[in-house]
DRENPA-48878 format. One record per atom (N, C-alpha, C): x, y, z. Coordinates in steps of 0.2 Angstrom, whole numbers, plus 5000, padded with zeros to 4 digits. Atoms other than C-alpha are relative to their C-alpha. Example, Ala and Ser with C-alpha at 12.3 -4.5 7.8 and 13.67 -1.06 7.14 Angstrom:
residues 2
500449945000506249785039500450065000499649944999506849955036499650055003
END
This chain:
residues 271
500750034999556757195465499550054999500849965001555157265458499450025005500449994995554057355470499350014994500350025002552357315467499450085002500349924998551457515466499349985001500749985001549657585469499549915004500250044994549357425481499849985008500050004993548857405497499849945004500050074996549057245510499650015005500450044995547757225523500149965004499750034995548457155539499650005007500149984993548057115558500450025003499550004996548657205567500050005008499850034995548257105581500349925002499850055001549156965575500850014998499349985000551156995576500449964994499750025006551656865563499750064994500449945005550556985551500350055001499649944998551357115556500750004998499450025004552957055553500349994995499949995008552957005537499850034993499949945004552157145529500350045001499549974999553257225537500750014996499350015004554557155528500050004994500250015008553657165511500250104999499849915000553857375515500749995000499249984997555857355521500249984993499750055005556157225506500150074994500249965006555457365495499449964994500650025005554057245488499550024999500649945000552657375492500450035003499749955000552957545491499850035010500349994991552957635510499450015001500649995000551257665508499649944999500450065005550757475503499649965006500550064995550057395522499750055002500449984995548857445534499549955002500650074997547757355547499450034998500950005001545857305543500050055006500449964994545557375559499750095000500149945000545857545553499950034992500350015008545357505533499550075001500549945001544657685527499349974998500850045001542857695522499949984991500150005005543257725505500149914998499850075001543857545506499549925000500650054998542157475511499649974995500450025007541457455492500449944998499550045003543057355487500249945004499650054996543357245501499449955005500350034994542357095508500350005007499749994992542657145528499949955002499850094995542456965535500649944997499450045002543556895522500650035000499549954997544757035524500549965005499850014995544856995541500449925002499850095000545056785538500649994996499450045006546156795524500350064997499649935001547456955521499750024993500249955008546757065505500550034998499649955006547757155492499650044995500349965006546957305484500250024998499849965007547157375469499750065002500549945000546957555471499850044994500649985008546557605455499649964996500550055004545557455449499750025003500650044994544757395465500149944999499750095000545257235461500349985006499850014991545457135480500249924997499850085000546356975480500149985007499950024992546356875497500549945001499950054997547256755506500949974997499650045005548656645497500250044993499949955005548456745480500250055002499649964996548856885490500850024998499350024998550456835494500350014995499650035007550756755478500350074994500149925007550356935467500950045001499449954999551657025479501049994999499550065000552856875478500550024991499950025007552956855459499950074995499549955004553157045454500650005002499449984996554557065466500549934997499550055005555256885457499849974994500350025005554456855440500149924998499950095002555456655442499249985000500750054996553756615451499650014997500850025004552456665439499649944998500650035005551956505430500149935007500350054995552056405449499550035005500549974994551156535458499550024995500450015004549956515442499549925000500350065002549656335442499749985007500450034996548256275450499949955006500150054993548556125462500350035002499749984995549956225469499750055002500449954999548756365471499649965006500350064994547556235482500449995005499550034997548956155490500150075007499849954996549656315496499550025004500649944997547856405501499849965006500150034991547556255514500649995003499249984994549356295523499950075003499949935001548956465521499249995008500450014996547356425530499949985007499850044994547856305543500650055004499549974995549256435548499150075001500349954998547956595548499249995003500550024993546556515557500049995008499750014994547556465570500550065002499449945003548756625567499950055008500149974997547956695584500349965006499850064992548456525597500850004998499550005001550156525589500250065000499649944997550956695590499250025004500449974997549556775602500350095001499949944998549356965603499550035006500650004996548257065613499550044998500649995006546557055605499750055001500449925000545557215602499049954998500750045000543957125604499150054997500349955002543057285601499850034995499949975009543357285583499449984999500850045002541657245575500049954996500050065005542357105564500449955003499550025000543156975570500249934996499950085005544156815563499549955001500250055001543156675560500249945003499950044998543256525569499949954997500250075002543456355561500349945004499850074994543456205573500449944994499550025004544256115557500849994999499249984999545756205558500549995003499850014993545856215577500049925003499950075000545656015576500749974995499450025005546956005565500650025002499449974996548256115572500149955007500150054994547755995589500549944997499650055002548355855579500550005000499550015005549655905569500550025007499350004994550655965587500049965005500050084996550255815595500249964998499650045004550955715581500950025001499049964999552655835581500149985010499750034991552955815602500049965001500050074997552555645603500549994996499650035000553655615592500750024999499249974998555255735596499949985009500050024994554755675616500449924999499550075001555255495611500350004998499450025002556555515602500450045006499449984993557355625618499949975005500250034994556655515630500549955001499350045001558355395626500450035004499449954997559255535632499950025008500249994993558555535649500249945002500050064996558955365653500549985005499750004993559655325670499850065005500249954996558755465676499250015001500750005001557055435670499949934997500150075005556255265664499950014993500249985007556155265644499549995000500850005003554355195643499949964991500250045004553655115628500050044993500249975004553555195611499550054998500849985002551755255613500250055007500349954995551855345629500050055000500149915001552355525624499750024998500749965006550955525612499349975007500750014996549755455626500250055005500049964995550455575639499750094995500249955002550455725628499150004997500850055002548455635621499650045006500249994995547955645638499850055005499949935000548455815642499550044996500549985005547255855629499450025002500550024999545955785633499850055008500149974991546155825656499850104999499949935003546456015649499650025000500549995005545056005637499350015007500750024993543855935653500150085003500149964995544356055664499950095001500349945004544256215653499450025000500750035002542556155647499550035008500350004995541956165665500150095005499749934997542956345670499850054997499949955006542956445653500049954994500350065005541856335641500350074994499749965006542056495628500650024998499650025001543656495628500649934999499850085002544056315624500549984999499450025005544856285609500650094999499549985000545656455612500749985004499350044995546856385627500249954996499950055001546856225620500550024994499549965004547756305604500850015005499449974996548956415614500449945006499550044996549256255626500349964994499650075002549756135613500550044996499649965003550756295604500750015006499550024996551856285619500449945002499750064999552056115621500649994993499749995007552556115600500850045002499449984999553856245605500449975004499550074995554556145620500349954996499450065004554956015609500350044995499549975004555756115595500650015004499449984997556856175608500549955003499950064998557255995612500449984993499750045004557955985595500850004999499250005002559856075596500249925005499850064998559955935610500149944997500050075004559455785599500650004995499349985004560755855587500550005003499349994998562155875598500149945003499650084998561955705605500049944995500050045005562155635588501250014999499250014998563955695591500450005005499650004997564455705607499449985006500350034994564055595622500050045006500449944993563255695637499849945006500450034995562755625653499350004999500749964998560855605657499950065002500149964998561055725668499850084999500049955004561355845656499450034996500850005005559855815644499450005007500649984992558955815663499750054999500049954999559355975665499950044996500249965008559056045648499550004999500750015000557455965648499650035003500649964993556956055667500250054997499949945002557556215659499650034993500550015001556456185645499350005001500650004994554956165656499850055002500249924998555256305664499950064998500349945003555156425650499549974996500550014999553656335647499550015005500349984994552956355662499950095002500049915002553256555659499550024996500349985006552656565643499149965002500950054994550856445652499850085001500449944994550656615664499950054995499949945007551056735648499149984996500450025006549756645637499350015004500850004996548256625651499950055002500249954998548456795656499750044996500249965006548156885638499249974999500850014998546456755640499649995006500249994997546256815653499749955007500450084997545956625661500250005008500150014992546656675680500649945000499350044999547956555687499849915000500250054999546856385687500249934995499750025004547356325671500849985001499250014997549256345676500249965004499950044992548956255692499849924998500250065004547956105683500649974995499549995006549356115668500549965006499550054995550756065684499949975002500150084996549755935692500149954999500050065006549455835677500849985000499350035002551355835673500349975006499750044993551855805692499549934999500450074997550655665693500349964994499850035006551255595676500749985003499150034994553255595684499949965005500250064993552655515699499849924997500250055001551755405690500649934997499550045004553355365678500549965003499450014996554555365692499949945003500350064995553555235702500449924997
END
């Protein structure tokens, strides 16, 4: 594998994905042991060569003997495609350049609701907020739960009513919305941060919902079982809840409103 010399990655480093996979561009041998360092501590010499807000939005790669700064997606791609020369003439071609650079963006927009660290607010630059992305991220894990909640909701039956096709996208909808209200009116500034981080936990709950899906494709379990899978489920949801509001600092009100909602919805279903 070709290490890619006289480079340097630009990372957050208060962003643990970031962290992690430069990381692993150092271990790989893709960049040399000298090839990352966070913006946050970006020398001065680096201040000519480097937009610092786009830095921040989108990972840079400097050239240290040019000054040549690539952001984002190219980035990646440069590091990529010394270390494997297959990938030159696809991580050249321009739709797949696009294609990839809004993935790229829709993950690092959102890059701080989905792994959360704990933010250095103090820095004088921070990322860039696009309500676009954080609308988008809103959807797209709204669309993923509703639709791994109904297809496990089969597997509850005799324990729970199955409900209609639409309900665990109107239940998880809902949630949204009650959350959204009640944020708004507690910790208006932080909004779309909770709201992120709440629907990044729901997302996980259902991924974690999916060895179950799979294993009852071959072996028949009681409800009971997928119950109890489900309230265990929950409950490291309900951990991860108190984890994620404490780092925003949101106090216990959210957690408390977050159990109501779903106790009221069970009751409701139960009825």
């Amino acid at each position: 594998m070709k290490t890619l010399n006289n480079h340097i990655i630009l990372y957050d480093a208060e962003c643990p994905m970031c962290s992690l996979y430069t990381k692993a561009f150092i271990n790989t041998g893709m960049l040399d042991s000298n090839g990352r360092q966070p913006y946050q501590t970006m020398p001065d010499s680096f201040c000519p060569l480097v937009d610092r807000q786009r830095a921040v939005n989108e990972i840079a790669l400097v050239n240290t003997q040019t000054g040549e700064v690539n952001y984002g997606i190219v980035s990646l791609f440069k590091v990529i495609a010394n270390a494997f020369p297959v990938f030159k003439g696809l991580f050249s071609w321009k739709p797949f350049i696009w294609f990839m650079s809004k993935g790229y963006s829709f993950i690092s927009y959102n890059r701080r609701v989905i792994v959360p660290g704990n933010a250095d607010d103090d820095f004088e630059v921070q990322p860039t907020f696009r309500l676009i992305y954080r609308l988008a991220y809103l959807l797209f894990s709204w669309l993923v739960v509703g639709f791994i909640l109904t297809a496990y909701a089969p597997l509850l039956k005799g324990m729970v009513p199955v409900g209609n096709e639409y309900r665990e996208y109107l239940i998880c909808g809902v949630q949204i919305v009650f959350q959204g209200i009640i944020i708004s009116m507690y910790a208006a500034r932080k909004k779309w941060d909770y709201l992120g981080n709440m629907m990044t936990i729901s997302l996980a709950g259902a991924l974690l919902l999916l060895p179950a899906l799979l294993l009852a494709q071959f072996v028949a379990l009681p409800a009971i079982a997928y119950t109890l899978y489900f309230l265990g489920v929950a409950g490291l949801m309900f951990l991860e809840h108190i984890r994620r509001t404490k780092i925003l600092a949101l106090g216990w009100l959210m957690t408390i409103t977050w159990i109501l909602y779903r106790l009221g919805i069970l009751v409701l279903i139960l009825k």
